[in-house]
N, C-alpha and C positions, 0 to 999 in steps of 0.2 A: 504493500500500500504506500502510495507518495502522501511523501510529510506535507504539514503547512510550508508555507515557503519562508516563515518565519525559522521557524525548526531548520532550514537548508544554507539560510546567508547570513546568519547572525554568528554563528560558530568561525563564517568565515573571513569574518570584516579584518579581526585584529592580525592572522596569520598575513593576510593580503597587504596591510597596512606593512610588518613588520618587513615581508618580502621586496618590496617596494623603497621600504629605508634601503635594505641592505645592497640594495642593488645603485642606492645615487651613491651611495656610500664607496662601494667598490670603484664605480666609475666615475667618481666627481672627486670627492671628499675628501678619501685618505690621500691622495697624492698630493691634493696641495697644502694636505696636512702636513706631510714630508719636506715641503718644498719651501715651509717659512724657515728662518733665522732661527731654528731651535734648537737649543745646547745638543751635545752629544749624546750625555746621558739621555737628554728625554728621545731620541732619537732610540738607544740603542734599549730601554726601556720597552718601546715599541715591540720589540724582537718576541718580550713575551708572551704577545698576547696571541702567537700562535698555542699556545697552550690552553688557552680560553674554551675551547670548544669539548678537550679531554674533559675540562671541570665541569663544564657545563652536561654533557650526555653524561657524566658519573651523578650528576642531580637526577638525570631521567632514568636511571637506571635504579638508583635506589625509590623513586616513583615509581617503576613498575612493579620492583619489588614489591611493594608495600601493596597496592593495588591488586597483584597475583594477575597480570594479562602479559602472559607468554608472547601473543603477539608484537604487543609493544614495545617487550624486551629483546625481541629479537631483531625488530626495525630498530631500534636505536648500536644492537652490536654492527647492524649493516653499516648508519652511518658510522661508524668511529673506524670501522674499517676502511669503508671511503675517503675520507678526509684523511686515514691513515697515508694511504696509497696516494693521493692528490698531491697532499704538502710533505710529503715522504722527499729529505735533502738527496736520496738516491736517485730518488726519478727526477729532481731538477736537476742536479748534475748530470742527467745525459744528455749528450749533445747530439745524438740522433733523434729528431722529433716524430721523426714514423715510426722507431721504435717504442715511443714514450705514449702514441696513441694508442699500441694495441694494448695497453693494461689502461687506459681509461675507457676505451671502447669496451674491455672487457667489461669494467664497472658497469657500462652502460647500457649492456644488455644482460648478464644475468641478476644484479639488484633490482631491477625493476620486475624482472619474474619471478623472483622473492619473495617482495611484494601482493605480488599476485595473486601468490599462493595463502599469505598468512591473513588477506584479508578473506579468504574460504574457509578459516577455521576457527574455532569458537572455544576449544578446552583452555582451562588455563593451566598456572603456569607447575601445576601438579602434579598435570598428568603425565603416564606412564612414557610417551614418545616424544617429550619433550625434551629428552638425551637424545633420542633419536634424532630429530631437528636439527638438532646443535651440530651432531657429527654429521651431517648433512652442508649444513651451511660450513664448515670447517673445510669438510672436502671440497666445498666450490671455488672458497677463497685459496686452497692450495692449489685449483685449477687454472685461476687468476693467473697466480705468479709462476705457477708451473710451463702456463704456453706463454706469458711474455717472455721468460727466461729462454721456452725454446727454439723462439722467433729469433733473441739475442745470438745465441750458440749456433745458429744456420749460420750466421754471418761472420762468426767469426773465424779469426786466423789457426785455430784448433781442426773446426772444423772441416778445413782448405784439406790440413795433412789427411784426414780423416776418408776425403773425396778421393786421396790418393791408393789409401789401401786398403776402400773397400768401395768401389764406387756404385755395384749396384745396392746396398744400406743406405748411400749416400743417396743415391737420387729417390730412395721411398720417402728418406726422413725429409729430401728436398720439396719433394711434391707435396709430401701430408704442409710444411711452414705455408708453400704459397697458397694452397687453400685458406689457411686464415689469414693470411695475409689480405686475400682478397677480399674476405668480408670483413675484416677491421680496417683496410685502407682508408681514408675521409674523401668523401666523395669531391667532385672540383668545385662543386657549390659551399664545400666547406674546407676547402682546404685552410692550413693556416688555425684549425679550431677544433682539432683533433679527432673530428665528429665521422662515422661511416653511416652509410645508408641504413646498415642492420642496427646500428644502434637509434638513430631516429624512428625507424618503425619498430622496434620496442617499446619506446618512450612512446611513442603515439597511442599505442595500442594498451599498454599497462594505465594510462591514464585515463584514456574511454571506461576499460573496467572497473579499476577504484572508484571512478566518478556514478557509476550508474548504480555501484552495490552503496555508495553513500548514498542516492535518492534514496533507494529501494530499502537499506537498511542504514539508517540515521546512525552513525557512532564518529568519535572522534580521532579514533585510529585511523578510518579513510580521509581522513585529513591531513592526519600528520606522514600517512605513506605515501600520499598526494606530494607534499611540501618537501619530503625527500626526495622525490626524482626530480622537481623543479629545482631544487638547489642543485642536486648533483648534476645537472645538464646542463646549471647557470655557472657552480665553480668549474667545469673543463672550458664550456665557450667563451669565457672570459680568463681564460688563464692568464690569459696576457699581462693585466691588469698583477699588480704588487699585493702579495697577501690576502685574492679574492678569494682562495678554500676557506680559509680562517676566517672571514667574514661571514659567509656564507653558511658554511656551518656553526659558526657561534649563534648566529641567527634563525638557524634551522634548530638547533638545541634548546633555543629561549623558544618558540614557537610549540615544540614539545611539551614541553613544561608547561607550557599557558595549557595546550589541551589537554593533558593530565587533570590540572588544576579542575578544568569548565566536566571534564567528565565526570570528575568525583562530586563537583556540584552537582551534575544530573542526576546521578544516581542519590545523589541526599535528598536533593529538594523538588525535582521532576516525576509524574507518575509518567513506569515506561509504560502502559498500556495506551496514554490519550495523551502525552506530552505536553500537559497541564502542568503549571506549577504543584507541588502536593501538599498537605496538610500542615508537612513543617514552614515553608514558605506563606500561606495562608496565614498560621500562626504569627509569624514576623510582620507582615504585611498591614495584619491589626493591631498591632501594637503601632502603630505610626500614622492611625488614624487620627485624625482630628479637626473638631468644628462638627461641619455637618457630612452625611454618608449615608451610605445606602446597603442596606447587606439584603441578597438574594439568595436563597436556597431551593437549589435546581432539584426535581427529581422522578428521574424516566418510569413512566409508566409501565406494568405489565412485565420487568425484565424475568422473574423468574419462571411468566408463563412462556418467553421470548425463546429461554435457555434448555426448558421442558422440550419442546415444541422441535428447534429448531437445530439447538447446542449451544454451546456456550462460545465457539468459535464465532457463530452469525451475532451474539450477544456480545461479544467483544468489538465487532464491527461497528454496532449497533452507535457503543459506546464512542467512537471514534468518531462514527459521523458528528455526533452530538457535540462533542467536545470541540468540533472544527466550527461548527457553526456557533457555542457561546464565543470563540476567539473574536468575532465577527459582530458581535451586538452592539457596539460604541456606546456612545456616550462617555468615553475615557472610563469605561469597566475593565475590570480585568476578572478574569475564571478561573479557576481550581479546581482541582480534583480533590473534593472530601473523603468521600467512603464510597467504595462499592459501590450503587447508583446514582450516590446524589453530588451534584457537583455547587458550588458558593462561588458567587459573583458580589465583587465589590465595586459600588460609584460612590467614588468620593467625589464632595462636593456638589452632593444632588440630596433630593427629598426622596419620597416613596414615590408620591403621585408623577415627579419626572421620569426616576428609573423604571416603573410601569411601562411607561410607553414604549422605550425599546428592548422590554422584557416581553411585549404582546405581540411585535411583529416577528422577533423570533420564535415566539410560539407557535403564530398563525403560521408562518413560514413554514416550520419545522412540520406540523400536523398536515399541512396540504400535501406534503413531498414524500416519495416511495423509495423504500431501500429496497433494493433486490437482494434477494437470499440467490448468492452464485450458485450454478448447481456444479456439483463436486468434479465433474470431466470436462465442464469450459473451458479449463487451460491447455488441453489436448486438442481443443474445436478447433475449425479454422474461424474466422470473422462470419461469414454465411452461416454456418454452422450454429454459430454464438447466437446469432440474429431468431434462429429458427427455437433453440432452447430457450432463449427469453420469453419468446411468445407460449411455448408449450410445457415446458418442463420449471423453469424458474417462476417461482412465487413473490409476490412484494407483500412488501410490510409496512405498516403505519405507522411510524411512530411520534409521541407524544410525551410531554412533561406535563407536569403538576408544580407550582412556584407558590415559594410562600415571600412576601417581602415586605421588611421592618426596617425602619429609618430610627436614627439618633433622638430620641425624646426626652423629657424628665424622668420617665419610669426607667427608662434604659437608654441609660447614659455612657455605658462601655461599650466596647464591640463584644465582648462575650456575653452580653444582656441582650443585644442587638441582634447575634447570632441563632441567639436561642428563640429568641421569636421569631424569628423568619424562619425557621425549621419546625415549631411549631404549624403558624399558620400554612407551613408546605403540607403536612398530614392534614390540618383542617380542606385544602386543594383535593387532596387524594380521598376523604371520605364522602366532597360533595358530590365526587362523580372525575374527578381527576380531569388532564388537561383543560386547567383554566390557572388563575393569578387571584391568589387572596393575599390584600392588604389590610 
């Protein structure tokens, strides 16, 4: 099911924001940082902050710990590997640059399959094949350096004598180099930027993916494995530039951490069924009331006949529509998820008789509109198919609230006085005969 579109670009404002620094930063900033009248020391000061990024993924990594998400602990060993390999003094010191792409081209095509994979699995960091993994990704990174190394050893003066006294080994082991030669070479549209063909359609392709399982499945990990291939395909094309792995991943590391941070909020204070603020936030939210407000208590009609009837899978659906359309009531409201069916809508700065008003057209709205109960082999249909089980085999459903709603008076003067009469008057809704608004 796709999120509100709130749920989709708000997780992603501040990574976009910090991505965005990091990149005037690389290509504007630091050099003419370099380039004023500054002592030596602070110059040679400088030097340390390629270290910045080691301390910083050692923050993320004791956040995953802590968290127990395998996943995200194994995307941040990717990056410290990358950034290992990037700003590694071995690989600046060579002065063959074809030979320096094919261990960044390598980066570039199996991290981002990595990737790809860890956003398809869900156990954490307990489980039994999580050694497995490890010696997984160990062996790839020893494959890394194993065919740059053997790319290096084709070319060398070792191997010249080697053509001499064996030359048919010689020419297998030649023919297996130029194969990967030829698909880590940088193609002419990038030459000069260490970049091949197979490594763009990775990147292309690893990113489509991440992108549509974060519609489809909301978490902060497709973000931060997003923000890893963006940086590791911004520190090689920009290598040029002084110090841009170190930026880059110092900035990928801080981006980490922020989504650590916003996930451990979701999980505290978000319900994951309707992606509603949840009770504890509710909680907070009244305590910072003050003056005049409005409290609404929402509560869906009919769900344990819905869940008898249908399951509780269509009952969860049910729940989700509903939640998406309180997000949508204005009047500067905001919605929660209370308990199990009933959901609490707060307007501050309004009476009862205001917040009624846009409490009734999304009732009336809600009660006129049909959910469809999918039928269980839709998603094997084709479109025609689809068209034909809606009309014959798919059932709709009605659904409907019941509102109770109390404003701030003499009698109740708290939001937890205020709470409780609008949850009140919600049962007085549900025993007149339900879907309607008692104030």
């Amino acid at each position: 099911m796709l999120k509100h579109p709130k749920d989709i670009y708000k997780p992603l404002i501040i990574p976009i924001l910090l991505f965005i620094i990091s990149t005037l930063l690389v290509t504007r900033w630091y050099d003419q940082l370099l380039s004023f009248n500054n002592p030596p020391e602070f110059k040679a000061s400088l030097n340390f902050l390629q270290f910045t990024p080691y301390i910083l993924f050692t923050g993320c990594l004791l956040l995953a710990l802590r968290s127990n998400s395998r996943q995200f602990l194994f995307s941040i060993i990717l990056a410290l590997f990358c950034y290992y390999i990037i700003s590694s003094q071995n690989l600046q010191k060579i002065q063959d640059q074809e030979f320096s792409s094919y261990y960044l081209n390598l980066l570039l095509i199996i991290i981002p399959l990595n990737l790809i994979f860890f956003s398809t699995k869900k156990r954490p960091i307990t489980s039994i094949n999580t050694i497995f993994i490890g010696i997984i990704i160990s062996f790839e990174i020893s494959i890394i350096l194993f065919l740059a190394k053997f790319v290096q050893i084709v070319k060398s003066e070792t191997f010249i004598n080697f053509t001499y006294y064996s030359p048919n080994m010689a020419k297998v082991i030649s023919t297996i180099s130029k194969n990967i030669i030829g698909h880590l070479v940088p193609d002419s549209l990038f030459q000069g930027y260490y970049i091949s063909n197979l490594g763009i359609a990775t990147l292309i392709i690893s990113l489509i993916f991440i992108s549509l399982k974060y519609l489809f499945d909301f978490k902060h990990l497709y973000i931060g494995n997003k923000l890893l291939i963006i940086y590791l395909f911004s520190a090689i094309f920009l290598h040029n530039f002084q110090h841009a792995a170190m930026i880059f991943f110092s900035f990928c590391a801080f981006s980490f951490i922020i989504l650590s941070m916003e996930s451990s909020f979701s999980l505290a204070y978000l319900d994951d069924l309707t992606k509603l603020p949840g009770k504890k936030k509710l909680e907070k939210a009244m305590q910072n009331l003050e003056k005049n407000y409005t409290i609404a208590m929402v509560g869906v009609d009919l769900v344990k006949q819905t869940n008898n009837k249908y399951g509780y899978r269509v009952g969860d659906q049910a729940l989700q529509k509903i939640s998406t359309e309180l997000r949508e009531i204005g009047g500067g409201s905001k919605a929660y998820r209370f308990a199990g069916d009933k959901f609490t809508v707060i307007f501050p700065g309004k009476n009862a008789t205001e917040a009624v008003q846009y409490l009734e057209k999304f009732r009336a709205s809600l009660c006129i509109s049909t959910f469809i109960v999918r039928n269980k082999m839709r998603k094997k249909a084709s479109i025609s198919d689809r068209k034909k089980q809606r009309n014959k085999n798919e059932k709709t459903i009605r659904l409907s609230v019941s509102i109770g709603v109390a404003n701030k008076d003499k009698q109740n003067n708290v939001p937890e006085k205020v709470l409780k009469k609008a949850d009140m008057l919600l049962y007085e809704s549900k025993k007149a005969g339900r879907n309607r608004i008692t104030k």
